[in-house]
C-alpha positions as CSV (number, residue, x, y, z in Angstrom):
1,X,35.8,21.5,124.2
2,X,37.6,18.1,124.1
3,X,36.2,14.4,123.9
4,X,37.6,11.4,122.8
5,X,35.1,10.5,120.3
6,X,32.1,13.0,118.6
7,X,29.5,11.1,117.8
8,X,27.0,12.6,114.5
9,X,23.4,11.4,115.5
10,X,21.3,10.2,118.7
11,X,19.6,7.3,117.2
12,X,20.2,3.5,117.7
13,X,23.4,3.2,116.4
14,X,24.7,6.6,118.6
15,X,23.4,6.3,121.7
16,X,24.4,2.4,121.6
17,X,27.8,3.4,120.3
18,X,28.1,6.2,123.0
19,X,26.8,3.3,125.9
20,X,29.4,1.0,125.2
21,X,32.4,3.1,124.9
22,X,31.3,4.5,128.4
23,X,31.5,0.9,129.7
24,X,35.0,0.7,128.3
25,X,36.3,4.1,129.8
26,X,36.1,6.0,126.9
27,X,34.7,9.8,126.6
28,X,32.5,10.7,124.3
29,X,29.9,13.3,123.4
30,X,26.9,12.3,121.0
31,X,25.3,15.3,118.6
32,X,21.6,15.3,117.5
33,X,19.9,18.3,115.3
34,X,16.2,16.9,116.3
35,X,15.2,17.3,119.9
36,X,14.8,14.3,122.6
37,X,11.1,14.7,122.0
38,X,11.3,13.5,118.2
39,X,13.8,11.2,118.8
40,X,11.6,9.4,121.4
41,X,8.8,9.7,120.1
42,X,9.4,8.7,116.0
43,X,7.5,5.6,115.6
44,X,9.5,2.7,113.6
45,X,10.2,-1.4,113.2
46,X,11.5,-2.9,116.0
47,X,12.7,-6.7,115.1
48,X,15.7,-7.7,117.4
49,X,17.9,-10.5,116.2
50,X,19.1,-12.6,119.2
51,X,22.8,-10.7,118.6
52,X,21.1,-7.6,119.2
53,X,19.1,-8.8,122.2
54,X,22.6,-10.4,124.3
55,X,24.6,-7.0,123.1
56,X,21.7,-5.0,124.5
57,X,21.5,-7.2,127.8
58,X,25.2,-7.4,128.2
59,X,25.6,-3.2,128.0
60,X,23.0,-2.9,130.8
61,X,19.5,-1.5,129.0
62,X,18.2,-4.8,127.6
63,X,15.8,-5.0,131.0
64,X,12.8,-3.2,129.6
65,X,13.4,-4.9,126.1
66,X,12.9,-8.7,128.4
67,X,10.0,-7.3,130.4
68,X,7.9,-5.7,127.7
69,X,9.3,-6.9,124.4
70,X,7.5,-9.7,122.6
71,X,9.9,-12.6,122.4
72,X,8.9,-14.9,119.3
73,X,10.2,-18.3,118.6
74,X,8.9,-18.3,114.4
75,X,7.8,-16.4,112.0
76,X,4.6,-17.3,109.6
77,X,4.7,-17.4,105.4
78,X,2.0,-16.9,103.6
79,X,1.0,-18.1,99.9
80,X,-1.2,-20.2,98.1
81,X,-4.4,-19.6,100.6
82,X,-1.9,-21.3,103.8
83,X,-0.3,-20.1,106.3
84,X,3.5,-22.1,106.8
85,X,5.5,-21.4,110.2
86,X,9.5,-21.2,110.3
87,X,10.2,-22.7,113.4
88,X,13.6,-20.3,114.5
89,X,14.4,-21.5,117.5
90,X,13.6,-24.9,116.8
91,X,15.7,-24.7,113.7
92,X,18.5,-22.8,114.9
93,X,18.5,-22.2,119.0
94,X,18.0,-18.5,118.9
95,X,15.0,-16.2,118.5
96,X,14.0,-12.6,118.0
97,X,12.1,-9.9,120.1
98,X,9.0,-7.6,118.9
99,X,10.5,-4.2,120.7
100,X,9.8,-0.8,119.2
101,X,13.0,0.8,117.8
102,X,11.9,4.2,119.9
103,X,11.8,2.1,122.9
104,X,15.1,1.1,122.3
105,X,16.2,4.7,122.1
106,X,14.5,6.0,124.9
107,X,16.3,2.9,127.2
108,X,19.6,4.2,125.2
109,X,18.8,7.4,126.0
110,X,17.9,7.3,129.7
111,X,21.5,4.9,130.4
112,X,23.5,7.9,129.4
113,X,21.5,10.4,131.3
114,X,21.7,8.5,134.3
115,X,25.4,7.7,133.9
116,X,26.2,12.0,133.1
117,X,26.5,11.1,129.2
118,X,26.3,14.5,127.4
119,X,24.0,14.5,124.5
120,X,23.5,17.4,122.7
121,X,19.8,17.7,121.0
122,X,18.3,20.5,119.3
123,X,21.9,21.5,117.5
124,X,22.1,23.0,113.8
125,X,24.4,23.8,111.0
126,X,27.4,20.7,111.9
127,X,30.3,20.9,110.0
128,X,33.3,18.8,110.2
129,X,36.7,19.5,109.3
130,X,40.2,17.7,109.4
131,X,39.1,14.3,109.0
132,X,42.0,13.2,108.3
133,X,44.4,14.3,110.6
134,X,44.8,13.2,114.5
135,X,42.6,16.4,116.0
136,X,39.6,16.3,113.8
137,X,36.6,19.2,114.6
138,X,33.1,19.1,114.7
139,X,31.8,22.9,114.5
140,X,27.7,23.4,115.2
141,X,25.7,25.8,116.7
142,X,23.7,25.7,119.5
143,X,21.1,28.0,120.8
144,X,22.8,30.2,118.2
145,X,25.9,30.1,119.5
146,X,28.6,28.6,117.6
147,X,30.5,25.5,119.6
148,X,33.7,23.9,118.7
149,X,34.2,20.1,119.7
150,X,37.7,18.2,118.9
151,X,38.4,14.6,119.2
152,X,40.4,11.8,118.4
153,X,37.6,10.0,116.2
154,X,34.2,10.9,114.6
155,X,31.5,8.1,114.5
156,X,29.0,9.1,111.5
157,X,25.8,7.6,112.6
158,X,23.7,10.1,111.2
159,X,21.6,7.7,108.7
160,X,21.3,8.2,105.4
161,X,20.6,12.1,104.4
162,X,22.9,12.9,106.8
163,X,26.5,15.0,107.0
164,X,29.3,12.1,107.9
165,X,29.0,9.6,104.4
166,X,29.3,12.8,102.3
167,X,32.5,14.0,104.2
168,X,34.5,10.8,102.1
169,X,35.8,12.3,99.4
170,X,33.8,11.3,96.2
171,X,37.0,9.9,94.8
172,X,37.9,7.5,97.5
173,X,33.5,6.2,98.0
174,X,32.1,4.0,96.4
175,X,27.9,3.4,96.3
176,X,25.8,0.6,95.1
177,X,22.4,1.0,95.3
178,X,19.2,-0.8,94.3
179,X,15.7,0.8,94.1
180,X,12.5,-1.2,93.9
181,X,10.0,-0.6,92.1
182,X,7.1,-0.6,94.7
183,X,7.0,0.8,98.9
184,X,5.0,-0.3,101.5
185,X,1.7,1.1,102.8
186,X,2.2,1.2,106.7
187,X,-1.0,1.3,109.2
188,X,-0.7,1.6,112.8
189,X,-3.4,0.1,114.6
190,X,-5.7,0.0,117.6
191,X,-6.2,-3.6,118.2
192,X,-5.4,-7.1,119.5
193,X,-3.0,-8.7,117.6
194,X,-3.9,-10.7,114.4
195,X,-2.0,-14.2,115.1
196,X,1.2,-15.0,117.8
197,X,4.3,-14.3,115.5
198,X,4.6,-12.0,112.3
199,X,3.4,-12.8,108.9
200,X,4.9,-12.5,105.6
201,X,2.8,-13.0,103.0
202,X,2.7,-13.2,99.5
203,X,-0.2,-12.8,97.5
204,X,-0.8,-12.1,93.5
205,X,-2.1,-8.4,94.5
206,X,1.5,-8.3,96.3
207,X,3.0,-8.7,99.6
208,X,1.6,-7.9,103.1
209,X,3.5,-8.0,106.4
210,X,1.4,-8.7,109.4
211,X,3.4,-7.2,113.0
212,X,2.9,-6.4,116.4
213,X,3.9,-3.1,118.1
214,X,1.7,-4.3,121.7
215,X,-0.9,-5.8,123.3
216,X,-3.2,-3.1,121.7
217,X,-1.0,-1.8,118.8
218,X,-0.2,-3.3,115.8
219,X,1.9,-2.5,112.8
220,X,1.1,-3.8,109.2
221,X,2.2,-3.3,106.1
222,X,0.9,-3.9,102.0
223,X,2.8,-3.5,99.0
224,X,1.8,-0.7,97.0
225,X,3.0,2.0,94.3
226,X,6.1,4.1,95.7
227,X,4.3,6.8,94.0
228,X,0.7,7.0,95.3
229,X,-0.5,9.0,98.3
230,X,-2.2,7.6,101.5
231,X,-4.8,9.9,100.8
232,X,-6.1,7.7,98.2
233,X,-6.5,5.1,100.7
234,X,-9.8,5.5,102.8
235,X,-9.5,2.9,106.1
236,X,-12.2,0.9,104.1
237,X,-10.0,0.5,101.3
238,X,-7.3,-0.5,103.1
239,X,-9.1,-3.2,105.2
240,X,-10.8,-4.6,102.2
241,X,-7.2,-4.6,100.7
242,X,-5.8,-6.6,103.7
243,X,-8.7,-9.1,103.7
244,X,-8.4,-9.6,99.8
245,X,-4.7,-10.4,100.4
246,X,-4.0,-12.4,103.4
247,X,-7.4,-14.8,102.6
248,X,-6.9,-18.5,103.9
249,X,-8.0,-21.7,103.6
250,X,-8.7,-22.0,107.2
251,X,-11.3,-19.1,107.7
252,X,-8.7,-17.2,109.0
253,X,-8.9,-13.2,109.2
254,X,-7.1,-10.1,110.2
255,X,-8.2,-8.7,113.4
256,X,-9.5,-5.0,112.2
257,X,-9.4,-2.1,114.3
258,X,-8.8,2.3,114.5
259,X,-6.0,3.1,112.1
260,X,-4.3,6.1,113.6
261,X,-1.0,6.6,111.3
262,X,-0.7,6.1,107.2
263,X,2.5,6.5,105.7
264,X,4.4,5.1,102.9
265,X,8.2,4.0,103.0
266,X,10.0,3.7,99.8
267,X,12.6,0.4,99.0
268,X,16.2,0.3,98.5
269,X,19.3,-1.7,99.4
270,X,22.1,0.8,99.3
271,X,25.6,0.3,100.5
272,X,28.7,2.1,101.0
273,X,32.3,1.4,100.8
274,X,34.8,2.5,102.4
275,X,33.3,2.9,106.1
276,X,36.0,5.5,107.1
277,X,38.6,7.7,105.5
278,X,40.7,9.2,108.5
279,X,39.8,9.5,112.0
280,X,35.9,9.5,110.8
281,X,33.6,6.1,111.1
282,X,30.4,5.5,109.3
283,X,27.9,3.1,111.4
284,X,24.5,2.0,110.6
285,X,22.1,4.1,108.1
286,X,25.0,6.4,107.3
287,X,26.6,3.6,105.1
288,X,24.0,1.1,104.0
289,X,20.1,0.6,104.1
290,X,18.6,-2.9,103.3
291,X,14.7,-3.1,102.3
292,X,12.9,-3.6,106.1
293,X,11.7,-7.0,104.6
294,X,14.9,-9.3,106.5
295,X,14.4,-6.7,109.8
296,X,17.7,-6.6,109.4
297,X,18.2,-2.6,109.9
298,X,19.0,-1.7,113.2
299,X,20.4,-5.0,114.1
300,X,23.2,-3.7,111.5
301,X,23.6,-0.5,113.1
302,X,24.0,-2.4,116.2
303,X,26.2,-4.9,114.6
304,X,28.4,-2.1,113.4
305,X,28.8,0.1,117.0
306,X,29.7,-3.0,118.7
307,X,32.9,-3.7,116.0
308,X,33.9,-0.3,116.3
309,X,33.2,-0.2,120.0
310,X,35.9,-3.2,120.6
311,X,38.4,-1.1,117.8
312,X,38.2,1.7,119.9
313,X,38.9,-0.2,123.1
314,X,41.6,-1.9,121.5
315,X,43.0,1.2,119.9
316,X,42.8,3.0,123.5
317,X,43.8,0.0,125.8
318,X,46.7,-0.9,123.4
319,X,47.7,1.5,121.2
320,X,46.8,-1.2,118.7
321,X,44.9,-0.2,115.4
322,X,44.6,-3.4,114.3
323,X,40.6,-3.2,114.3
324,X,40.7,-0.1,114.1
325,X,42.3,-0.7,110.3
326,X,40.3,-3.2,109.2
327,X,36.8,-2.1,110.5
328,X,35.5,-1.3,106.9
329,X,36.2,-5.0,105.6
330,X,34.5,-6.4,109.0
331,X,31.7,-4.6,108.6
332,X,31.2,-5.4,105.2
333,X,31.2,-9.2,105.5
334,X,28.3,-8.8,107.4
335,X,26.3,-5.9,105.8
336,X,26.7,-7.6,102.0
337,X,25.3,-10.7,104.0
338,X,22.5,-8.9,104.8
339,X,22.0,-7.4,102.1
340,X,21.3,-10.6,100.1
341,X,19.4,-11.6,102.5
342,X,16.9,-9.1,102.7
343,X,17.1,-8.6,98.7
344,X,16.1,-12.5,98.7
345,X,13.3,-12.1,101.0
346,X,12.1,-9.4,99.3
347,X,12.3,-10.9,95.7
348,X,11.0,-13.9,96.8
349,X,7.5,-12.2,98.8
350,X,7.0,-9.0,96.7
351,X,4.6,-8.9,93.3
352,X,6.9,-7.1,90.4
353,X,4.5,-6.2,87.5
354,X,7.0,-6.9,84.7
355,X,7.1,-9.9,85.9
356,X,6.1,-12.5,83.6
357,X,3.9,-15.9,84.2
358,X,7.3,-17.8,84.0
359,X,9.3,-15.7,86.9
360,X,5.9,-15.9,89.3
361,X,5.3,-19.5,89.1
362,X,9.2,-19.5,90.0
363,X,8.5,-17.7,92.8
364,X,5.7,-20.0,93.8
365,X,8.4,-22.9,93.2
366,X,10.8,-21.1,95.9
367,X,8.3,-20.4,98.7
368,X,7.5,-24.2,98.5
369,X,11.0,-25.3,98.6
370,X,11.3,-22.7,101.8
371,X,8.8,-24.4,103.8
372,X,9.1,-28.4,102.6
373,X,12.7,-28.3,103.1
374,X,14.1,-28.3,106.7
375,X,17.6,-26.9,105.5
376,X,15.9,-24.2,103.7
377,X,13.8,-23.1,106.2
378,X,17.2,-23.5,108.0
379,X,19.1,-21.4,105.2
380,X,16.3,-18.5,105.9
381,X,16.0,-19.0,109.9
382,X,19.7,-18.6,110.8
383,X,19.2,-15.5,108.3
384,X,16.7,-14.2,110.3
385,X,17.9,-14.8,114.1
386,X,21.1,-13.3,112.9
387,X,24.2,-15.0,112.6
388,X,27.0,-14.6,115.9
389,X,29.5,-11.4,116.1
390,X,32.9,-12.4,115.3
């Protein structure tokens, strides 16, 4: 079997990638070892820059994301016993949308099905071979049956344990990596939401991030050891946690309700370089993961499947490689951004026990200058919306 492009992995970045080519004319066949089940069904962050939002709406499966996603015009800091609001649209004309990244998926996935797309779930043992030459070959077995795909191009959107970022030779890649020392403790919820827009607060116990998954689910999340097990955490604890650390001046308190999931997620910013090495492309988790403190994780991955969607096109369309070429240093300009920004955020929010008195109250002096200081909150709001796709 023949395609244009094989595409490693059927999450945001794949099923996007796979959309978009479609639009432009171009085959391609998308590859998935979990089944359409998980996939759907595998419950994560969903903060949509407005970038992400008009490339969504623009493809054709941004009309769910409008009807049910929670548009928000601010976000909420919290510190010193107050609660200060960053005004994003006012500040910078654009917003973000509350929409589960497995809503996403299953909008991604239903567009391809309905247009004949050919995803492959449920696949094992994926190999790939001749990367750098103009046929490469993605070998896999399905249903215990070997299969053979060649194409023109591979796309590695696999995320971060997976095949594609490997396949660059160790001698031509380059990692940089940065691990924190402290996860988050993640809660879903049964209940109304706590307050209108997200909360990010910052507290001497450590930081707390206050979401909204629906009308009757919502997502929160407390700094904790990377280390320690959620079954040291009865739902008493954690409440009395929550209350301790998002305490106002205003009477103000989190809405408490069932907790139905526990789970800790571990911190890093980790990035790649270079994006491709022959005919194979890395996109999203494959070649970079920021700390989900900027929300700025699948808005990359959708960031990068746009740049190489319009390289493709060109390179098809044209015979022009232009984009193609320089996709890598594209990318990057973007991802490094990113990645300071998030590393910022999270610095700037997060309690580090070796810390001394002199680097909190520097800290404290930052989150004030954030929220007195219109270009600032500016600086951090055009961060936040997502800056424009060039």
């Amino acid at each position: 079997m023949h395609t244009q492009v094989a595409i490693i992995g059927a999450g945001p970045a794949g099923l996007l990638l796979s959309h978009l080519l479609y639009l432009q004319g171009i085959e391609s066949v998308v590859l998935e070892t979990r089944s359409r089940m998980d996939i759907e069904s595998t419950i994560r962050a969903g903060v949509l820059e407005q970038t992400t939002m008009d490339i969504l709406k623009e493809a054709g499966v941004g009309e769910r994301m409008a009807r049910e996603g929670a548009l928000h015009h601010g976000i909420e800091l919290a510190f010193g016993g107050k609660r200060h609001r960053i005004a994003l649209t006012e500040l910078t004309g654009r917003s973000i949308t509350v929409y589960a990244q497995h809503e996403v998926i299953k909008d991604l996935v239903a567009a391809r099905l309905a247009t004949d797309g050919q995803i492959e779930f449920d696949i094992g043992d994926v190999r790939l071979d001749a990367l750098d030459s103009t046929r490469p070959t993605v070998r896999y077995s399905k249903d215990g049956v070997e299969q053979t795909l060649t194409c023109d191009f591979v796309a590695g959107c696999d995320g971060f344990h997976g095949i594609c970022r490997p396949a660059i030779p160790d001698t031509m890649r380059r990692d940089f990596q940065r691990i924190y020392p402290f996860g988050w403790f993640g809660i879903l919820v049964e209940a109304p939401p706590s307050a209108d827009e997200l909360i990010y607060a910052r507290h001497e116990r450590g930081f707390v991030l206050v979401s909204t998954r629906s009308p009757t689910v919502q997502r929160m999340y407390f700094q904790c050891d990377p280390r320690d097990h959620i079954d040291n955490w009865s739902d008493d604890r954690i409440w009395q946690e929550m209350h301790s650390r998002l305490e106002t001046d205003d009477g103000w308190k989190i809405t408490e309700g069932k907790i139905f999931q526990k789970n800790i997620v571990a911190m890093r910013s980790f990035v790649s370089t270079p994006m491709q090495y022959g005919r194979l492309f890395l996109a999203g988790d494959a070649a970079h993961i920021v700390p989900p403190t900027g929300a700025k994780g699948m808005n990359l991955a959708v960031a990068d499947v746009w740049r190489l969607s319009r390289a493709l096109e060109k390179y098809y369309q044209r015979n022009d490689d232009v984009l193609l070429n320089g996709y890598t240093e594209g990318a990057l300009q973007r991802v490094w951004r990113a990645t300071h920004f998030s590393y910022w955020m999270t610095s700037m929010m997060h309690r580090f026990d070796d810390a001394s008195p002199f680097q909190h109250r520097l800290q404290r002096a930052e989150l004030d200058f954030v929220v007195q200081s219109r270009s600032a909150a500016t600086a951090l709001a055009e961060n936040y919306v997502g800056m424009p796709l060039h």
